[in-house]
C-alpha positions as CSV (number, residue, x, y, z in Angstrom):
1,X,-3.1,-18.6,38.5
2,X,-1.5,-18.0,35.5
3,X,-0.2,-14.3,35.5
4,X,0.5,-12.0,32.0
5,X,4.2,-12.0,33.3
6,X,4.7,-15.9,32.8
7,X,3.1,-16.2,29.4
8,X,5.6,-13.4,28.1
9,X,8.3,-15.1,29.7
10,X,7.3,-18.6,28.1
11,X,6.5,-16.6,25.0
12,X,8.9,-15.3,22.6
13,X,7.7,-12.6,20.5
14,X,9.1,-12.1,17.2
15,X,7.6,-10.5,14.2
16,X,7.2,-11.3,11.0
17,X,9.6,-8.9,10.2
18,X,12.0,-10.2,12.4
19,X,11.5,-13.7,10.9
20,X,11.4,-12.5,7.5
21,X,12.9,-9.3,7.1
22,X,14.6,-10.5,3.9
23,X,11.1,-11.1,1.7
24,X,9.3,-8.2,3.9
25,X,9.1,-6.1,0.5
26,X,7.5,-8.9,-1.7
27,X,5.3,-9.4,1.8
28,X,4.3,-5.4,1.2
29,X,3.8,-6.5,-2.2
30,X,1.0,-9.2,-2.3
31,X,-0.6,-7.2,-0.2
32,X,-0.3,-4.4,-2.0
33,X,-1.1,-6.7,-5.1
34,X,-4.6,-7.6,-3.9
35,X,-6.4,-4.2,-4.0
36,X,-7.5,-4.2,-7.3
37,X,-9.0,-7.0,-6.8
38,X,-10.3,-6.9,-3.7
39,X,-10.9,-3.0,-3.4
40,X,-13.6,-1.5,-5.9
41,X,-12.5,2.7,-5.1
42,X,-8.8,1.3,-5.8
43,X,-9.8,-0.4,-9.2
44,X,-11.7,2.5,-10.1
45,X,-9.2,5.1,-9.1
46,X,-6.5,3.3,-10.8
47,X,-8.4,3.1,-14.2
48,X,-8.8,6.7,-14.0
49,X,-5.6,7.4,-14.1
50,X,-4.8,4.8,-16.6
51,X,-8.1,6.4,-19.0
52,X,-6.2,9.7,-18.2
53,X,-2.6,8.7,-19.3
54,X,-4.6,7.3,-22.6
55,X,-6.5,10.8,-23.1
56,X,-3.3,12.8,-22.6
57,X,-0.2,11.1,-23.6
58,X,1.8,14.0,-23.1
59,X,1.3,13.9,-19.4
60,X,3.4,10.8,-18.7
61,X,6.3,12.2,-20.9
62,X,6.3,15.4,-18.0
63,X,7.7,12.1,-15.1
64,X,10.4,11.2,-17.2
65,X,12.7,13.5,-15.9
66,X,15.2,12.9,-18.6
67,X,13.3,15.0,-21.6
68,X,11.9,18.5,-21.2
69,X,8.2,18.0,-21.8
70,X,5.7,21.1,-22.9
71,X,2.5,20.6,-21.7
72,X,-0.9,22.7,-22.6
73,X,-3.7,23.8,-19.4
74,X,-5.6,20.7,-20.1
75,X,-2.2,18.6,-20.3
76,X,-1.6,20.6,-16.8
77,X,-5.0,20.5,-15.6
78,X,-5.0,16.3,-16.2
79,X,-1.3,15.9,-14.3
80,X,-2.7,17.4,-11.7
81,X,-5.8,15.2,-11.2
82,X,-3.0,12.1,-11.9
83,X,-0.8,13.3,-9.2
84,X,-3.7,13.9,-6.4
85,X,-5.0,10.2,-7.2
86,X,-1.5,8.4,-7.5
87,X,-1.5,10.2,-3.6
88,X,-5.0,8.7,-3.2
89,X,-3.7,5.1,-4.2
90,X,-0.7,5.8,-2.0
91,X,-2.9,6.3,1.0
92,X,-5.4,3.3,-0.1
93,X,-1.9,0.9,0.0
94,X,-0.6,2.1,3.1
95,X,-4.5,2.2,4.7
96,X,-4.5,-1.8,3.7
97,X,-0.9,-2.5,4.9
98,X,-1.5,-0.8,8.2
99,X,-4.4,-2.8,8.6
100,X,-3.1,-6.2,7.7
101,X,-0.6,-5.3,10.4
102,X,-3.3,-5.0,12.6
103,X,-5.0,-8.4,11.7
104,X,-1.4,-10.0,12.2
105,X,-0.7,-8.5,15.5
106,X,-4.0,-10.2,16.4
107,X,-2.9,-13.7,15.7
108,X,0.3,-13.1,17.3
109,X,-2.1,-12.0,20.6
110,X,-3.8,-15.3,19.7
111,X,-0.4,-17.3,19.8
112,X,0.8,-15.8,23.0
113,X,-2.3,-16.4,24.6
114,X,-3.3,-13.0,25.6
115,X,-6.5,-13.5,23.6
């Protein structure tokens, strides 16, 4: 009978970090690159801001941090909402990369066998 200890010893695990550490970022990336196609909320939550930056152009002067930028309470009011959603895509991009990761560490469970 073929015990878990023999297929990890005729198995060697590597990652696809390990493998390709030197494109991991562009890997990040394209997945990173698919939501807006593939995730509605993302698409919508990134034309918000984008309809935002176009209603108050001010508001994107205020994150380059070379110029002093004077901004009025709806100017405020409307960086605020752009920060909290740039968080919200933030958490939508690492929510899709931690689950690719998940998908992959399946077909590496697939390739060892263990599945």
């Amino acid at each position: 009978m073929l015990e878990v200890k023999d297929v990890f010893e005729n198995f060697r695990f590597e990652t696809f970090v390990d493998v390709h550490s030197n494109i991991f970022e562009e890997y990040l990336s394209s997945v990173i690159a698919k939501l807006p196609k593939e995730n509605p909320e993302y698409r919508a939550v990134s034309d918000k801001i984008e309809s935002l930056y176009e209603q108050y152009p001010k508001v994107m002067a205020v994150l380059d941090t070379e110029n002093a930028s004077d901004l009025s309470e709806q100017e405020c009011k409307a960086l605020i909402e752009i920060l909290e959603l740039r968080n919200r895509l933030s958490d939508m991009q690492q929510e899709a990369i931690y689950f690719r990761g998940c998908y992959d560490s399946v077909g590496y469970l697939k390739k060892a066998g263990i599945l």
